[in-house]
C-alpha positions as CSV (number, residue, x, y, z in Angstrom):
1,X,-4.1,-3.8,8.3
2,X,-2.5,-6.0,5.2
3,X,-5.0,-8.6,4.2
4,X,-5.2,-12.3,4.3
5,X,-4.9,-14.7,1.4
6,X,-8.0,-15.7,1.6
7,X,-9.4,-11.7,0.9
8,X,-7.5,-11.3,-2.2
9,X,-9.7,-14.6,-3.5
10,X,-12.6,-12.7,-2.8
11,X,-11.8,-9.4,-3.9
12,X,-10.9,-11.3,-7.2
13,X,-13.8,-13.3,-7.4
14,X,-15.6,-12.8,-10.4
15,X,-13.5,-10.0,-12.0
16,X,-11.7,-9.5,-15.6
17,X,-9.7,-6.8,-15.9
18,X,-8.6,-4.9,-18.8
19,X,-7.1,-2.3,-17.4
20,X,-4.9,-1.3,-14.9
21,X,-4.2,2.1,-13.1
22,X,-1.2,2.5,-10.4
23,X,-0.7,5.8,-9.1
24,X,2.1,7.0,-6.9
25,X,4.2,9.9,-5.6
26,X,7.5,10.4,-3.4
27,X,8.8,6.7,-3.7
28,X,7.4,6.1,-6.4
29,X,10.1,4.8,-8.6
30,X,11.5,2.7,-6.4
31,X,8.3,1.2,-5.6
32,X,7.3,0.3,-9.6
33,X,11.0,-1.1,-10.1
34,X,9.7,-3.8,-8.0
35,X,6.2,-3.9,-8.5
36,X,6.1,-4.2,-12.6
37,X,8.7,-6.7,-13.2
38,X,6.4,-9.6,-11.5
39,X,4.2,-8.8,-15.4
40,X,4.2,-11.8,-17.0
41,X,5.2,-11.5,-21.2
42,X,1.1,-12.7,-21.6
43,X,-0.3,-9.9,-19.8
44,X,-3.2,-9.0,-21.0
45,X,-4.7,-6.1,-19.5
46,X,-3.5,-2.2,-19.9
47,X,-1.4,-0.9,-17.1
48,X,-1.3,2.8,-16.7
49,X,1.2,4.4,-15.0
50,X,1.2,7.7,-13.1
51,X,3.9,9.7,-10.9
52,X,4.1,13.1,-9.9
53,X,7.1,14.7,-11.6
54,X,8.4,17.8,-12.5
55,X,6.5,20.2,-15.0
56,X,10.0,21.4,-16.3
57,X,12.1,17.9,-17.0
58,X,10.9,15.7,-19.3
59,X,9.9,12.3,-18.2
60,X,12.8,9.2,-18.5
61,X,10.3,6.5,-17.1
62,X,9.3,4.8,-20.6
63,X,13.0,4.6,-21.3
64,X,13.9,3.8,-18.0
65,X,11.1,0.4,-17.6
66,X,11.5,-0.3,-21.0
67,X,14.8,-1.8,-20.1
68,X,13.6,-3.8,-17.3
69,X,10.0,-5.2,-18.4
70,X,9.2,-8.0,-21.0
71,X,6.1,-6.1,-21.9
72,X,6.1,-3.1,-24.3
73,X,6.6,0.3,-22.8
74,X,5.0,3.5,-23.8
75,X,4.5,7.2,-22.8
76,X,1.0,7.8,-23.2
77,X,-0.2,10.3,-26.3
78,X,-2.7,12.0,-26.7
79,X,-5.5,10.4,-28.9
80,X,-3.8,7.0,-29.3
81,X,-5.9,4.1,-28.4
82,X,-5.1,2.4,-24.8
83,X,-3.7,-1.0,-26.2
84,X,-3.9,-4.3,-24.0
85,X,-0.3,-6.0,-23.3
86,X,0.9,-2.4,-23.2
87,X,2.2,-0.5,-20.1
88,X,2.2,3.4,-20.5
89,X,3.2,6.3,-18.5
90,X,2.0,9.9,-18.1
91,X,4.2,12.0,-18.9
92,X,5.8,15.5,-17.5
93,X,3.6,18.6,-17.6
94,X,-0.2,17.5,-19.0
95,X,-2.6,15.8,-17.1
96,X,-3.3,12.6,-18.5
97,X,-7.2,10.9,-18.8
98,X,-8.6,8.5,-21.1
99,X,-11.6,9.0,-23.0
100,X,-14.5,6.6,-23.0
101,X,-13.6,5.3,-25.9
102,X,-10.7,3.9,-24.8
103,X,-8.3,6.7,-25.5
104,X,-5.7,8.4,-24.0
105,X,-6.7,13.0,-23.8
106,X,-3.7,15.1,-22.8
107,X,-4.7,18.8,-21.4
108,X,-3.4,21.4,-19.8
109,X,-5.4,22.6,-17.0
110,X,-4.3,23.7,-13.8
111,X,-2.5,21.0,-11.8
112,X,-4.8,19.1,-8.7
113,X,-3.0,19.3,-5.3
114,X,-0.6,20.5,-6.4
115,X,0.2,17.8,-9.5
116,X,0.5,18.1,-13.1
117,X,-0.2,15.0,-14.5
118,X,-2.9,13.9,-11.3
119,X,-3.9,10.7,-10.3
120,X,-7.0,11.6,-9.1
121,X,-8.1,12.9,-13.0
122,X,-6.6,9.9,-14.3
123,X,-8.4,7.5,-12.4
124,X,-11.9,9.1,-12.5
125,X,-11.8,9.2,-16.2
126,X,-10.4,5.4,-16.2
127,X,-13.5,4.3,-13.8
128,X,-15.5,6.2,-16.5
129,X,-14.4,3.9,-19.3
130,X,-13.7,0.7,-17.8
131,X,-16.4,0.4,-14.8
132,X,-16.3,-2.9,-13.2
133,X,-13.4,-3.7,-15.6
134,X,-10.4,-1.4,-14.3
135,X,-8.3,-2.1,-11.0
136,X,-6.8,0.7,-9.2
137,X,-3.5,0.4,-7.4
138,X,-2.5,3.3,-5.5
139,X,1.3,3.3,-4.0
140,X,3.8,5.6,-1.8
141,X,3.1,9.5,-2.0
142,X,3.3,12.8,0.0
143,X,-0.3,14.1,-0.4
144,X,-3.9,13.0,-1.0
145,X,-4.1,13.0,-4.9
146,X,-5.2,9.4,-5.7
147,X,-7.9,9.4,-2.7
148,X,-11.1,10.7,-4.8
149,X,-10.1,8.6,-7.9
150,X,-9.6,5.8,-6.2
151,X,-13.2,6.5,-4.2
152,X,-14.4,6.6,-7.8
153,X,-13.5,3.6,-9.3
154,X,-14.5,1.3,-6.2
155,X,-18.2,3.6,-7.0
156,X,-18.1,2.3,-10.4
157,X,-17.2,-1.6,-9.7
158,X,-13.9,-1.6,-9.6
159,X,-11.3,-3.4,-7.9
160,X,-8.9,-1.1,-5.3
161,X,-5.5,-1.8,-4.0
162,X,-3.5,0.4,-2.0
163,X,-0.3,0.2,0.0
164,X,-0.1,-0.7,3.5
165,X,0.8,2.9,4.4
166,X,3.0,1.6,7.6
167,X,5.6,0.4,5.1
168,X,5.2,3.2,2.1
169,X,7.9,5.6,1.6
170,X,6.0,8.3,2.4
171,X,2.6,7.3,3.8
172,X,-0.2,9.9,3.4
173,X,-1.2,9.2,-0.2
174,X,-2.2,5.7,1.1
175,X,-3.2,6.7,4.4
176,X,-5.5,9.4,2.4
177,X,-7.2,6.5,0.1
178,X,-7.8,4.6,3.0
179,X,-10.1,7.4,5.2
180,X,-11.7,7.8,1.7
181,X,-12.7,5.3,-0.3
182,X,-12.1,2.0,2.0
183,X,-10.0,0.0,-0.7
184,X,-10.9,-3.8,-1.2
185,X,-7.1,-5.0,-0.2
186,X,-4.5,-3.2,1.9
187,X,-1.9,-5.2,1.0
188,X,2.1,-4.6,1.6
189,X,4.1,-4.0,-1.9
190,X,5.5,-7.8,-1.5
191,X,2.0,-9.1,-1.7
192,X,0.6,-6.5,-4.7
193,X,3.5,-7.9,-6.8
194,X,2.4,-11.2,-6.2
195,X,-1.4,-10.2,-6.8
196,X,-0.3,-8.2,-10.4
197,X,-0.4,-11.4,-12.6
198,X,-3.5,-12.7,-11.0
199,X,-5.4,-9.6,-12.2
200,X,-6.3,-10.9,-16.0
201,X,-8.2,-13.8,-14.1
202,X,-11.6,-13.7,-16.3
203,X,-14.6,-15.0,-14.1
C-alpha cells in the first residue's frame, strides 16, 4: 500500500505549494510530535493544523509545538490573514475554515461527525482558496472526518497524502480517505516526514 520513491517524484512533479493542511484524530499528537519537527527554519508554505479535541478544554497545542519547532507557532484567529512560514492550529470549540482570501473564519455551527473544529470544513474551504496550490495530509483518527475534504482538494488540483492506515494509531480516518478520494501517496509517517520539506518544491 505505501508508495515507492519514485511516486512521490511524480506526485511532486510540477507542484508549489503554499499551503499545507494535516488533519488528524485519536493519535494525533503523537503522530505531529514527529511529523512537524522534520520543518526546516526556511519553510515557506502555511501549515494548518487540525485535531479533534474537546469542546470544553481549551487547546495547549500552540504552546505545546511552539517549544519543539523552529518555525513560528500560532492558534489560528479568526479574520487574521494565513501567513507563509507560519504553522497554526485550530483551536477548541469553533470550526475553523479559511476564507478565499486567504483568511482564517471561525463559526460556530453544529460539529461534523461528531467534531468541533472538522477537518473535513477545513479542508474544503482550503481547496477553495488554494486549488492546485494546497497539499492535504491526513493522519491517525477514529472516524471518517477528513475523507470528503480530502476528496475535495484532490477535485481541485491538489496534492493528497494520507497515512498508511496498517500502521496509524487508530486506522479508519485513513482507511476512510482512502475508499474516498484515492489519495496521490499512501505513505507510512516515516516517509511523510521525510516528504514535508520537499513540499515548497516550485516547478
Amino acid at each position: 500500500m505505501s508508495a515507492t520513491h519514485d511516486t512521490v517524484e511524480a506526485a511532486l512533479a510540477g507542484r508549489s505549494i503554499e499551503a499545507i493542511v494535516i488533519g488528524a484524530s485519536a493519535g494525533g499528537v503523537d503522530a505531529l510530535v514527529d511529523l512537524l519537527p522534520a520543518l526546516p527554519p526556511d519553510f515557506k508554505p502555511a501549515t494548518v493544523c487540525i485535531l479533534h479535541l474537546p469542546a470544553d478544554r481549551e487547546s495547549r497545542l500552540a504552546e505545546l509545538f511552539g517549544a519543539r519547532l523552529s518555525l513560528p507557532v500560532r492558534e489560528a484567529v479568526d479574520k487574521a490573514p494565513v501567513e507563509g512560514g507560519t504553522v497554526y492550529f485550530a483551536g477548541s470549540g469553533y470550526h475553523l475554515s479559511i476564507e478565499h482570501d486567504r483568511v482564517f473564519s471561525i463559526s460556530c455551527e453544529p460539529p461534523v461527525h461528531y467534531a468541533r473544529p472538522a477537518i473535513d470544513l477545513l479542508m474544503e474551504s482550503a481547496a477553495d482558496a488554494y486549488g492546485a496550490a494546497l497539499a492535504g495530509i491526513l493522519l491517525t483518527g477514529a472516524n471518517i472526518d477528513g475523507a470528503d475534504g480530502m476528496q475535495s482538494i484532490r477535485q481541485r488540483g491538489g496534492l493528497t497524502v494520507v497515512q498508511d492506515p496498517r500502521e496509524a494509531q487508530a486506522p479508519a480516518m485513513p482507511a476512510g480517505a482512502i475508499r474516498t478520494c484515492a489519495p496521490h501517496l499512501i505513505l507510512p509517517l516515516a516517509a511523510i516526514r521525510t516528504l514535508l520539506p520537499q513540499l515548497e518544491t516550485s516547478p
